[in-house]
C-alpha positions, -999 to +999 in steps of 0.1 A: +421-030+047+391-014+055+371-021+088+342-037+083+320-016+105+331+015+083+322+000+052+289-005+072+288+036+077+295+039+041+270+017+024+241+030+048+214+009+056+201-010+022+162-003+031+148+025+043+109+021+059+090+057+062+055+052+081+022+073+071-010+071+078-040+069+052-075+061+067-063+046+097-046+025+074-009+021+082+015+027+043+052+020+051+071+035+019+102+014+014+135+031-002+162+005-013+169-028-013+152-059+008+182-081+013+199-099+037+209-080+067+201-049+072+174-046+047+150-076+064+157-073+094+151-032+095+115-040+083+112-070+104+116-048+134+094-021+119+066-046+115+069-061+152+067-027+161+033-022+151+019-052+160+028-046+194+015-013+190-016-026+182-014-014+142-033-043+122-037-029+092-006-024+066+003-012+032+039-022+017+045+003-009+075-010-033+074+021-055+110+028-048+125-005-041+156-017-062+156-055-054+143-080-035+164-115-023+148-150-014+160-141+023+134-102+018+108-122+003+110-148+033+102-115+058+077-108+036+062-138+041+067-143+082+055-107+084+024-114+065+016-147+087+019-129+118-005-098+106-028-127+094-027-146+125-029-111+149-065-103+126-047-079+106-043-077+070-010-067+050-009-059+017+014-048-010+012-021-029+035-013-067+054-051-067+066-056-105+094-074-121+118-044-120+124-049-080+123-088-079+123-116-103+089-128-125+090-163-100+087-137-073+066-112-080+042-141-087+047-158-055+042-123-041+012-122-055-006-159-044+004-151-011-005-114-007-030-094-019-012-066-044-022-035-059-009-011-080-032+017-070-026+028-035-061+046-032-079+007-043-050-011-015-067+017+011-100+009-001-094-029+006-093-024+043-133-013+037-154-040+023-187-014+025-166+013+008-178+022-025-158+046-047-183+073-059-189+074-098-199+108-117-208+108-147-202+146-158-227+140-191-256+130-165-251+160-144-249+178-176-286+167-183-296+173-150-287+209-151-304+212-186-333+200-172-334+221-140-329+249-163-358+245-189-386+233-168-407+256-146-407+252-112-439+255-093-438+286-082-431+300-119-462+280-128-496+305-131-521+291-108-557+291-129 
């Protein structure tokens, strides 16, 4: 029989959090699976963390995450109440039906705000913020029109 603290060793952790920093905005990458044990309670740490560090404003990023139980969604939602209530905002970033079921990703998605653009969940955290939009065909013209009319000091005075 193997030890149950070895299996432990073998099996690894079953989430793994990676912090970065976008705009001041906190993005915690999450590798594996949010389940039971060491899974919620690895990010359930990582989040009081930051709160006590002061940290407000968070991006979940479930790019890479296999699956998600009732007992991970249920540290979602703790987590989320406690950014809420600290003035903070949380907010999830790539949740689809391939790391949780339909029921959950929708439940996910009344109770959090979720993108699937990690520049727009940034953007979020800056009402103000406009994304700039260039149109190439009206700088086109605009160079046309630089080029063919004279400016005034190509202009004979009379």
């Amino acid at each position: 029989m193997i030890p149950l603290a070895f299996i432990k060793l073998l099996e690894g952790s079953s989430l793994e959090v990676k912090q970065r920093e976008r705009d001041g905005v906190v993005i915690l990458d999450l590798d594996g699976r949010l389940v039971q044990g060491d899974g919620d309670s690895a990010l359930r740490e990582h989040l009081a963390s930051l709160l006590e560090a002061g940290r407000r404003n968070l991006i979940l990023n479930f790019k890479r995450v296999d699956e998600i139980d009732p007992k991970g969604l249920g540290t979602l939602e703790y987590c989320g109440g406690k950014f809420r209530e600290s003035g903070g905002r949380c907010v999830l970033l790539n949740v689809h039906s391939d790391n949780a079921k339909l029921s959950d990703v929708f439940k996910l998605g009344t109770a959090f705000e979720t993108y699937q653009d990690e520049m727009d969940a940034v953007n979020s955290f800056f009402p103000d913020r406009k994304v700039p939009h260039y149109d190439i065909l009206e700088f086109v013209g605009t160079l046309d029109h630089h080029r063919n009319s004279p400016e005034e000091s190509d202009v004979p005075k009379s």
